[in-house]
C-alpha positions in Angstrom: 88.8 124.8 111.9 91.9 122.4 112.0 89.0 119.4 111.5 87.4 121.3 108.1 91.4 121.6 107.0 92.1 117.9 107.7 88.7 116.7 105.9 89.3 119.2 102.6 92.8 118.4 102.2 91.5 114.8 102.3 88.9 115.8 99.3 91.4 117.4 97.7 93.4 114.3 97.2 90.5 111.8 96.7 89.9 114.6 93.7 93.5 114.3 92.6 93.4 110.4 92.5 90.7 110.9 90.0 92.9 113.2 88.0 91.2 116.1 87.6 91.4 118.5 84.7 94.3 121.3 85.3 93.2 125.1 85.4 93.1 126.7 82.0 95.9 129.2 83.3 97.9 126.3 84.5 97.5 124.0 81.2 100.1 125.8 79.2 103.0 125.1 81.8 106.0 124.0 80.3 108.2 121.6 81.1 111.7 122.6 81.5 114.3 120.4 79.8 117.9 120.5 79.7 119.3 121.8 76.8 122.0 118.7 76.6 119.1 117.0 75.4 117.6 117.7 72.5 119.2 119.1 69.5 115.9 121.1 68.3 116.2 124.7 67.6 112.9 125.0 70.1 112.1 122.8 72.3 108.6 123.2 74.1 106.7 120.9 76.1 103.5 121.9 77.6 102.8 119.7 80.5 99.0 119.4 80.3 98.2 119.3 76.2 99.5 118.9 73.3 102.4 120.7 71.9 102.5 122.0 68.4 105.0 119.9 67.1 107.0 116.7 68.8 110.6 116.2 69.2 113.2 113.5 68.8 112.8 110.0 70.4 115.6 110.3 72.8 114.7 114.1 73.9 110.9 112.8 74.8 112.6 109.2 76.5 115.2 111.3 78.7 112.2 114.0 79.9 110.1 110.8 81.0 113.2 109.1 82.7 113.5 112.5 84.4 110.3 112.7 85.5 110.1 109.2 87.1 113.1 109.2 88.9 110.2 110.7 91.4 109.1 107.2 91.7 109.7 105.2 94.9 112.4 102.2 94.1 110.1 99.2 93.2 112.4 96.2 94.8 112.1 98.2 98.6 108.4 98.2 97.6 107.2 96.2 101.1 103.5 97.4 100.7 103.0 95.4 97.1 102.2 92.3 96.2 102.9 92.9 93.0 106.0 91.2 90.9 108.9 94.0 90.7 111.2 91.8 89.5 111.6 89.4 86.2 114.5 87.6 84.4 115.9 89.6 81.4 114.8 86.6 79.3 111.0 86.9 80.0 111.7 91.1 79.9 113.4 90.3 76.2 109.7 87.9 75.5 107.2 90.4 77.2 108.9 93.0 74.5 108.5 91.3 71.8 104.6 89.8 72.5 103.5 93.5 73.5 102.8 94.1 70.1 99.9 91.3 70.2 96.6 91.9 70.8 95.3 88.9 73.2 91.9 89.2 72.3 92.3 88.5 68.5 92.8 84.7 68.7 92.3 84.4 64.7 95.6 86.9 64.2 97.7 85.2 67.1 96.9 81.5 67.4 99.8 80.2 69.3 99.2 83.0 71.8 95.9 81.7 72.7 97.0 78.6 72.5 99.5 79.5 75.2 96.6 80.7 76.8 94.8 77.4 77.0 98.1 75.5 78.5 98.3 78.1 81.5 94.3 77.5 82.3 95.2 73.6 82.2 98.0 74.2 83.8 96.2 76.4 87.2 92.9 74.1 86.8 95.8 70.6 87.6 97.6 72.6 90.1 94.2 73.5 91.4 92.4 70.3 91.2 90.0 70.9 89.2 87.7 67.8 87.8 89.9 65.9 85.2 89.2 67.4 81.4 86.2 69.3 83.2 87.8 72.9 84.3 87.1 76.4 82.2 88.6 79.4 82.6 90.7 82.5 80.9 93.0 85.5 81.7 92.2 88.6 82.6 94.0 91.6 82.6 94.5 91.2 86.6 92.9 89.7 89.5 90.3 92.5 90.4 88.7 91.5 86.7 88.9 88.1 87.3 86.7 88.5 90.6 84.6 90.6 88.7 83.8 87.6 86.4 83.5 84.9 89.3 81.4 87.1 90.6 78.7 87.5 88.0 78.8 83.6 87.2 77.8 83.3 90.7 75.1 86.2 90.3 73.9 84.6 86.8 73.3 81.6 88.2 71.6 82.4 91.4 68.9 84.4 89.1 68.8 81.1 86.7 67.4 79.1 89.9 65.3 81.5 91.2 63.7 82.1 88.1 63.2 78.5 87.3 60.9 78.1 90.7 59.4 81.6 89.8 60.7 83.4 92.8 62.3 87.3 92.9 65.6 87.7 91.7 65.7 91.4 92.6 68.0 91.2 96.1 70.7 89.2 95.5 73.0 89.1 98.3 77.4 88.3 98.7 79.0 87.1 102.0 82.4 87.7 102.8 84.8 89.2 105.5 85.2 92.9 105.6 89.0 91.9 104.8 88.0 91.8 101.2 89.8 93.8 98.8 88.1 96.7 97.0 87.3 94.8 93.8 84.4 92.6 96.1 82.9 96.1 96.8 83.3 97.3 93.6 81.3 94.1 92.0 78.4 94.6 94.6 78.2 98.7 93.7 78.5 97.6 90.2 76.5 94.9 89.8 73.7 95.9 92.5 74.3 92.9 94.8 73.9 93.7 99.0 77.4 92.8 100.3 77.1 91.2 103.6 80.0 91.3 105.9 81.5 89.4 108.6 83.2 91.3 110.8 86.7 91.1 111.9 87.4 90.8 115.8 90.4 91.0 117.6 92.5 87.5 117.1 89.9 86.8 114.2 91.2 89.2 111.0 89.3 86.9 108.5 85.7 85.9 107.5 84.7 83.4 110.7 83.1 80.4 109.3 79.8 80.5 111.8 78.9 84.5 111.1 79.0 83.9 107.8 76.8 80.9 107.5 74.7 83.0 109.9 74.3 85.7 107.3 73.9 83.1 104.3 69.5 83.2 103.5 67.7 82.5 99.9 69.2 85.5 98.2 72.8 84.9 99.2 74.0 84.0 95.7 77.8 83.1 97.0 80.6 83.2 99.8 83.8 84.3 99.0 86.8 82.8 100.9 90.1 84.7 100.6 93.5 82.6 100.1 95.1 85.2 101.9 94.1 87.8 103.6 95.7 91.5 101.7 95.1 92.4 105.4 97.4 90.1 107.4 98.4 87.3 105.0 96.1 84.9 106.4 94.6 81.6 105.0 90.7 81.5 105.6 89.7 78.4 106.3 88.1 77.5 103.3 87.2 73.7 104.2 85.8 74.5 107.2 83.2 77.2 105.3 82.4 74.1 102.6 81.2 71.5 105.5 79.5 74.4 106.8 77.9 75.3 104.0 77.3 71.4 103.2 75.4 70.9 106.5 73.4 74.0 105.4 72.4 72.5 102.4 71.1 69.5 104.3 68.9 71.5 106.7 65.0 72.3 105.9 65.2 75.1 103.3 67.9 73.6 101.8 70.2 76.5 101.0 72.8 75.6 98.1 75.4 78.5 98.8 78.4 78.0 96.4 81.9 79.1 97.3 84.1 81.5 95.2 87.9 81.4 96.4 89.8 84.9 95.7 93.4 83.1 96.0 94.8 86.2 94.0 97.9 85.3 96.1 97.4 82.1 97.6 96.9 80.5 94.4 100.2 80.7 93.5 101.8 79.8 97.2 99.3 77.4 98.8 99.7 74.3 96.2 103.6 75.0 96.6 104.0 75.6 100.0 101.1 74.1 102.0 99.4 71.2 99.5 97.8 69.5 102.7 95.6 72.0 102.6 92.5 71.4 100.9 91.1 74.7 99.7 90.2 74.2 95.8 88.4 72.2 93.6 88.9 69.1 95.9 85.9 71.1 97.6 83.1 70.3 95.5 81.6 73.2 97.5 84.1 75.6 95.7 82.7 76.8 92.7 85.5 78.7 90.9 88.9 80.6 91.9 90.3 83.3 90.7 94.5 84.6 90.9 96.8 86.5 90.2 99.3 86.0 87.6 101.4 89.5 88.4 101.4 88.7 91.9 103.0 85.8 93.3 102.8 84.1 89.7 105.9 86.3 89.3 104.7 88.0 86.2 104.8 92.2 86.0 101.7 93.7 86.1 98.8 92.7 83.6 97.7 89.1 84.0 95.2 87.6 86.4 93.3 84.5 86.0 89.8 83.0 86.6 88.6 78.7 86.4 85.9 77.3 87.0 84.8 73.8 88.0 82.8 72.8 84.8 81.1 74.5 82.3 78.1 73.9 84.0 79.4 76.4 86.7 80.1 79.3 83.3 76.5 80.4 82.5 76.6 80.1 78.4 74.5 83.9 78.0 77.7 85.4 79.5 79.8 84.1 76.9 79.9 86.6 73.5 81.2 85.6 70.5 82.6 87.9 68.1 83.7 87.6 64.3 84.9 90.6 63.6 88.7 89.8 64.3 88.9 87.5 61.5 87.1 84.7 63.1 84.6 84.0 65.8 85.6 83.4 69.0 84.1 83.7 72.3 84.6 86.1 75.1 84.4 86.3 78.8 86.2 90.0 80.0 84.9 93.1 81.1 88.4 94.3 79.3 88.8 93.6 75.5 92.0 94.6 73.9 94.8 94.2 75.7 98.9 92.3 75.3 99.8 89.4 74.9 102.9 89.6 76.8 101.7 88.9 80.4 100.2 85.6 79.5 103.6 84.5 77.2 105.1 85.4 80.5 103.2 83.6 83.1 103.4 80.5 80.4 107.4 81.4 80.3 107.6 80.4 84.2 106.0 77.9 84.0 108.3 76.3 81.7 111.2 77.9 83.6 110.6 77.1 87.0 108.1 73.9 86.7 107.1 73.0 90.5 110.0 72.3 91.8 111.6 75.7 90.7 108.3 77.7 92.2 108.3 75.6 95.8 111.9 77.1 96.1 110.5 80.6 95.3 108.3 80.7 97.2 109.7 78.6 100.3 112.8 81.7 100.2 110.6 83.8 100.3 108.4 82.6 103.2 111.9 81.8 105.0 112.4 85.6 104.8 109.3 86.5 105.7 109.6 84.2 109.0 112.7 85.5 110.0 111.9 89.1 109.5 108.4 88.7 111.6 110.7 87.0 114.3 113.7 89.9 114.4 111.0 92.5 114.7 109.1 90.9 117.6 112.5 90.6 119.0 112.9 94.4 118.9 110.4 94.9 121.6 107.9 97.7 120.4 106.0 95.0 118.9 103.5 92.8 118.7 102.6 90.2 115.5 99.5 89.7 114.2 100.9 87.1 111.7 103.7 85.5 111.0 104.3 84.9 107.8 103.3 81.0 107.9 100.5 81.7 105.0 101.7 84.1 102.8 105.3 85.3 102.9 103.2 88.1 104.4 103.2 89.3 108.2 101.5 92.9 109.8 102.4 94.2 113.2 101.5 96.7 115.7 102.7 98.8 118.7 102.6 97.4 122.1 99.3 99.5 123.5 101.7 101.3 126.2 104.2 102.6 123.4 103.0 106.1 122.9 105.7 108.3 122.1 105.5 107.4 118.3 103.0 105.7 115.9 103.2 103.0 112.8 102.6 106.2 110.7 105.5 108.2 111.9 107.9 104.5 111.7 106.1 104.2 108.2 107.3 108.1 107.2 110.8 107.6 108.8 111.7 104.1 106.6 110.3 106.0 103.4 113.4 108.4 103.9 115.9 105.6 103.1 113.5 104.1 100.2 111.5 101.5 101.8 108.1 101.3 101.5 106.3 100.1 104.3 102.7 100.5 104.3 101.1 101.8 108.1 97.2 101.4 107.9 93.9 101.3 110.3 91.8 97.8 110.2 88.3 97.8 108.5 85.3 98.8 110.8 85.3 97.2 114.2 88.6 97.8 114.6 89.3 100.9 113.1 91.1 101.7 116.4 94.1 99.6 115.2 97.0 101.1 113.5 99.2 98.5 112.2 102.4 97.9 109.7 102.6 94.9 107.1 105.4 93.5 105.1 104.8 91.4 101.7 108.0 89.7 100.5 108.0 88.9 97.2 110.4 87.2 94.5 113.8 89.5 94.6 114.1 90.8 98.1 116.8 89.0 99.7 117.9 88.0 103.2 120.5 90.8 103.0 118.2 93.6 102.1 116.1 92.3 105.2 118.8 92.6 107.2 119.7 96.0 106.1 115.6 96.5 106.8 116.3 95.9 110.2 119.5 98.0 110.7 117.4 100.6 109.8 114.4 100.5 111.5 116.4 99.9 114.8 118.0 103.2 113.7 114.6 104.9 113.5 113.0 103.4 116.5 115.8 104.5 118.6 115.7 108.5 116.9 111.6 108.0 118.0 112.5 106.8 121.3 114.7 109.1 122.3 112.3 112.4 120.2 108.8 111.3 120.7 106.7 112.9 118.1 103.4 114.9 118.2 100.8 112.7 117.7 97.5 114.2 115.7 94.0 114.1 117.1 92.7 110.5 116.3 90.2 112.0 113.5 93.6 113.1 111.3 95.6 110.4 112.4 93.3 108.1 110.3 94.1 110.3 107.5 97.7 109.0 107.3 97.0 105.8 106.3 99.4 104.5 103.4 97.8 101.5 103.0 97.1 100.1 99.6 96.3 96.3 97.7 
């Protein structure tokens, strides 16, 4: 009985996360507002539809502010990747480009134009062949996968049609690390993901299971620039020689490489150019990022370049007139602002690559002092370090049993910080661990004050060991999320 509870209340929320429509008894329910507020005769504000008439600007702001003071604190955010913090003068800029409409390059020129310079701009830092790289933002780096993806896909059909051979099961290697977007592209698109499983020591794609898994419908590989999972760098050099020597065996197999660096992108060139990992692959085939992520931008901007046009199948390029004049388009969104990419374009002006080496350099300094303090602290053990990323997870020594990562998770949350507890993909299921993403804007101090208080909580577990649920719910807690 307590198993059927566990597995509807689990339904129940997967429902709510789709947001479901209210009961028609509860869609009336009015929200309760302070009468200091609003200088209405009336003031009544259904929850779940609209009310008959609206109210004053500053009585609808303060009822929102109200309602989102709910909200976690965004800088003690430790699960995110995504930028919680931005200079008031690119705050003032995003403000006034929200009103532009990115996709109408006829109405707003110079925005596109800004545009262009931050593709030139990745496709240098990136390597990409001189005067030869293509690419475009997107509204994150989940769409910008999306659109590597089908390049890959379009082209795979292209050759196989040419020699007159079925294009009906295409196929996608990666590690079961990926992030949900690779799955959603497979469902989507009707492509067989194939995965490499993780082992323990290994939390990445290994280079020889996936080359085992690579045959004639295997229309791509995609090699992660850090790991959501751990922070790790997957050897992406390694994969292209593999992939080369492939390609020189009988059967010839011409697997192309598309690098998800949705964070790496923006650390790797800063923080670890010896590594080669881009275009200076010929192997690599196009890389997408992430703007909002460790391109210090908020949420709203990813990006996606590709070698050479040739790489950019022309059939998914549309081009539409209707704006005022035509224009071509790659995106699976269409309207959206124009305020992200003035941003992204904003730091890069700000900071040049000096100013984001220093960025990001604090931040992995933090990252590698934290990981060491909380090995130090002696319930733990480090899967990562924080060498690639400024990102490091960790788990419980296998003899600590008188608490779990969820219940360290759930104690931190009750002084604001946000510190995801999650199981690993299949194959290790078994292993609960914690992970910690520094980002632009959490500072030594506040990892300091981290520490104080998970040594607080640790010793409050130690000394009141906690009720652990059977293994079937305890997979339920889970707070994990990109």
């Amino acid at each position: 009985m307590q198993m059927a509870r566990g597995q509807c209340a689990a339904t129940n929320l997967a429902f709510m996360a789709l947001h479901r429509k209210v009961p028609e008894d509860e869609s009336g329910t009015e929200l309760d507002i302070n009468p200091v507020y609003f200088r209405e005769k009336t003031c009544e504000i259904p929850r779940f539809r609209l009310a008959e008439h609206g109210v004053l600007p500053r009585t609808a702001l303060q009822v929102v502010r109200d309602e989102l003071i709910l909200d976690g604190n965004a800088r003690l955010n430790l699960a995110t990747f995504v930028t919680t913090w931005m200079e008031p003068e690119a705050e003032q800029l995003m403000a006034e480009c929200a009103p532009k409409n990115m996709i109408d390059k006829d109405e707003y020129p110079q925005t596109a134009e800004l545009e262009h310079r931050c593709v030139n701009i990745l496709g240098h830092l990136w390597n990409a062949p001189h005067e030869q790289a293509v690419g475009c933002s997107t509204t994150g780096s989940s769409e910008a996968c999306m659109l590597g993806g089908m390049a890959l896909l379009w082209r795979w059909r292209a050759r196989r049609r040419a020699t007159g051979k079925d294009t009906a099961r295409p196929n996608l290697v990666m590690g079961s690390n990926v992030q949900v977007c690779w799955e959603k592209f497979c469902r989507y698109w009707d492509v067989e993901p194939k995965y490499v499983p993780l082992v323990p020591g290994r939390y990445h794609l290994g280079v020889p299971e996936a080359i085992a898994l690579c045959d004639e419908n295997t229309i791509g590989v995609v090699a992660i620039m850090g790991s959501t999972m751990d922070g790790s760098y997957e050897p992406v050099a390694d994969l292209a020689a593999a992939l080369d020597a492939l390609a020189a065996t009988p059967g010839a197999l011409d697997v192309p490489i598309h690098v998800d660096a949705a964070s790496g992108g923006f650390v790797a060139p800063f923080l670890q150019p010896e590594i080669e990992w881009d275009f200076r692959l010929k192997r690599v085939a196009s890389i997408n990022a992430s703007g909002h992520k460790y391109g210090l931008v908020y949420p709203g901007v990813g990006w996606v370049i590709w070698r050479d046009q040739d790489h950019l199948p022309e059939d998914l390029i549309f081009k539409v007139n209707y704006l005022g004049g035509e224009m071509p388009t790659f995106a699976l969104n269409f309207s959206r602002p124009g305020a992200q990419v003035a941003a992204q374009y904003y730091n890069f002006l700000r900071l040049g690559y000096s100013g984001y080496q220093r960025v990001q350099q604090t931040a992995q300094d933090i990252a590698r002092y934290l990981s060491g303090e909380i090995a130090r602290l002696g319930p733990f053990e480090l899967l990562s370090d924080g060498s690639d990323l400024p990102v490091f997870a960790f788990k419980l020594h296998d003899d600590v049993d008188k608490y779990s990562v969820f219940d360290i998770s759930e104690r931190l949350r009750m002084r604001g910080w946000q510190v995801p507890a999650y199981t690993f993909p299949e194959n290790l299921t078994e292993m609960a661990v914690m992970r910690i993403v520094i980002r632009n804007g959490f500072s030594l101090d506040l990892a300091n004050l981290l520490l104080a208080d998970l040594r607080m909580h640790l010793n409050i577990l130690e000394h009141h060991p906690q009720t652990q649920m059977p293994p079937e719910l305890q997979k339920k807690r889970e707070s994990f999320a990109h």
